[in-house]
C-alpha positions as CSV (number, residue, x, y, z in Angstrom):
1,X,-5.2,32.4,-39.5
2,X,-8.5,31.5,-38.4
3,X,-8.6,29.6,-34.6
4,X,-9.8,25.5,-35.5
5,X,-12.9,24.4,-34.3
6,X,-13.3,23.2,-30.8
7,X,-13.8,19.7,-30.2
8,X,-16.6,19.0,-28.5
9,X,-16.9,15.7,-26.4
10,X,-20.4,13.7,-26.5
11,X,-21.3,10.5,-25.2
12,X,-20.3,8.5,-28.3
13,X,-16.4,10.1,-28.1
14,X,-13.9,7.2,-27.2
15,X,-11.6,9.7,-25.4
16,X,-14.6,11.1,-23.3
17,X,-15.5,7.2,-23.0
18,X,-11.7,5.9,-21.3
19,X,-11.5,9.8,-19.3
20,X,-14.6,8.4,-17.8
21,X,-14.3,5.1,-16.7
22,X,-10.9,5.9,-15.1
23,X,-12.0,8.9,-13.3
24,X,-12.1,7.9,-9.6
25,X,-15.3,6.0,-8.3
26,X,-18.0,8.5,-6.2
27,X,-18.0,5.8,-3.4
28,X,-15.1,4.4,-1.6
29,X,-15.0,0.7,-1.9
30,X,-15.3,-1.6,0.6
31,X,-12.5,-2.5,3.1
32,X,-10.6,-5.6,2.7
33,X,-11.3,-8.1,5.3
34,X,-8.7,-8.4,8.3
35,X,-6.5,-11.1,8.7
36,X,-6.8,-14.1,11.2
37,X,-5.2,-12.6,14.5
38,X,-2.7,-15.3,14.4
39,X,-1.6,-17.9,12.2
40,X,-1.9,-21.7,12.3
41,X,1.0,-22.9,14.8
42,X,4.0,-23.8,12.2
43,X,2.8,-22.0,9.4
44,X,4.5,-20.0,7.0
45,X,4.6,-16.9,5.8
46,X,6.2,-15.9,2.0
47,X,8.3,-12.9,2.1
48,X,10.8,-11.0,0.2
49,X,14.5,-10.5,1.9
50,X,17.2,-9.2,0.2
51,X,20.5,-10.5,1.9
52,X,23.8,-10.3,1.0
53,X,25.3,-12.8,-1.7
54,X,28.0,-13.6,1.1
55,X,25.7,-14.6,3.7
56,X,23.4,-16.4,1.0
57,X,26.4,-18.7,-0.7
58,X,27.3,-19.4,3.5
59,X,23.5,-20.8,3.9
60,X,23.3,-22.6,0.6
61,X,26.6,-24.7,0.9
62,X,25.6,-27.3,3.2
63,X,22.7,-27.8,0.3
64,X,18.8,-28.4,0.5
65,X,17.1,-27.1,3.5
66,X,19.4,-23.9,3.8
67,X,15.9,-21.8,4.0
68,X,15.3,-23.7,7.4
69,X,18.5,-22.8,8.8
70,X,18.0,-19.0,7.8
71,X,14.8,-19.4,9.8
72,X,16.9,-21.1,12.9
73,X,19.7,-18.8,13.0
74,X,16.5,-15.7,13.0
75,X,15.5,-17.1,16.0
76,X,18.2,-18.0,17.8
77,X,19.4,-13.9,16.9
78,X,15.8,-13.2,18.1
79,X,16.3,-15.0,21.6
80,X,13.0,-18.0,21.0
C-alpha cells in the first residue's frame, strides 16, 4: 500500500497558524510591579481559608459581624 502524502505546513495552514501563536514568546515579559511595602492602616486583605464547618457554625451563631470576630480571636491567638 503506497505511504500518503506528507502534509506540508505553509503560512496559510490554520494548524501551523494556532501552533504558532501559542508557542512561547522569544522575550520574557515584563515583571509585574511590586506591591506597596505596607498597606493602608485598617485595611483589608481578601483571602481564601478553609476552616472547619464546626468552628464556622460557632462564629456564625451570634449572627452578622462573625468575620470580625474570626479576625479578633486571630489576633488575640497571635498575641497583638
Amino acid at each position: 500500500m503506497p505511504k500518503p502524502p506528507e502534509r506540508r505546513f505553509t503560512r496559510l495552514d490554520p494548524r501551523a497558524a494556532a501552533e504558532a501563536a501559542f508557542r512561547s514568546p522569544k522575550t520574557a515579559p515584563p515583571l509585574p510591579a511590586e506591591k506597596p511595602a505596607a498597606a493602608a492602616p485598617g485595611a483589608k486583605e481578601p483571602v481564601t481559608l478553609r476552616i472547619d464547618r464546626d468552628i464556622l457554625d460557632f462564629f456564625q451563631a451570634d449572627g452578622p459581624g462573625w468575620q470580625d470576630r474570626i479576625v479578633a480571636a486571630l489576633r488575640k491567638a497571635a498575641g497583638k
